[in-house]
C-alpha positions in Angstrom: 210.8 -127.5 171.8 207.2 -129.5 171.7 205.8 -126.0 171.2 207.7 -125.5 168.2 206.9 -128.9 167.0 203.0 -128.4 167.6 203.0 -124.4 166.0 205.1 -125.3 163.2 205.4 -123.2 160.5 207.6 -125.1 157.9 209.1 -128.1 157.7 212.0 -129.5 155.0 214.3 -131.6 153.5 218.0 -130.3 155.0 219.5 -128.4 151.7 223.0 -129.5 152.7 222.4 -132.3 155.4 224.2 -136.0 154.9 222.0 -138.5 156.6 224.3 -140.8 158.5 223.3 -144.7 158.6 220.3 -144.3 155.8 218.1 -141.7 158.3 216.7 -138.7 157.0 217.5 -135.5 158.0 214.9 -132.2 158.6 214.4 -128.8 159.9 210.9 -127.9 161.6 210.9 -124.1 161.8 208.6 -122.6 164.0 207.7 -120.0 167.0 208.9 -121.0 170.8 206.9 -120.3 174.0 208.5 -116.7 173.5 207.6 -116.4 169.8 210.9 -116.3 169.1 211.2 -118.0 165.2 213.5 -121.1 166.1 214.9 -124.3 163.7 214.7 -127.5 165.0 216.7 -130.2 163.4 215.7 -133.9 163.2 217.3 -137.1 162.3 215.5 -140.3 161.9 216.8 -143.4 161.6 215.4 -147.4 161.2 217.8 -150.3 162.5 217.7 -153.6 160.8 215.4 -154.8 163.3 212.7 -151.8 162.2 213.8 -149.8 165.7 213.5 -146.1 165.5 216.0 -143.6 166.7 215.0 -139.8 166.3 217.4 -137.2 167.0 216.3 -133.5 168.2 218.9 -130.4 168.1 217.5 -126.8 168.5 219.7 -124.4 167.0 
């Protein structure tokens, strides 16, 4: 996953995501140790007390 992250490629907006709990939602596309293209989704999110929350799903 990191090296996804680090080689990216592309990164945007979900076109159909619904951020839960005012976070935002994106997809990071890029190659993994294999080269393999792979999506990574990400969720951020900010508490009332300005604590972050980021979720990571490979798919």
């Amino acid at each position: 996953m990191n090296s996804i992250i680090k080689k990216a490629t592309a990164c945007e907006a979900y076109p159909d995501g619904v951020p839960r709990f005012g976070g935002t939602c994106w997809r990071v596309t890029g190659p993994s140790l294999d080269e393999i293209a792979t999506a990574i989704g990400v969720e951020v999110y900010v508490d009332h007390l300005g604590k972050r929350l980021v979720i990571v799903t490979v798919f």
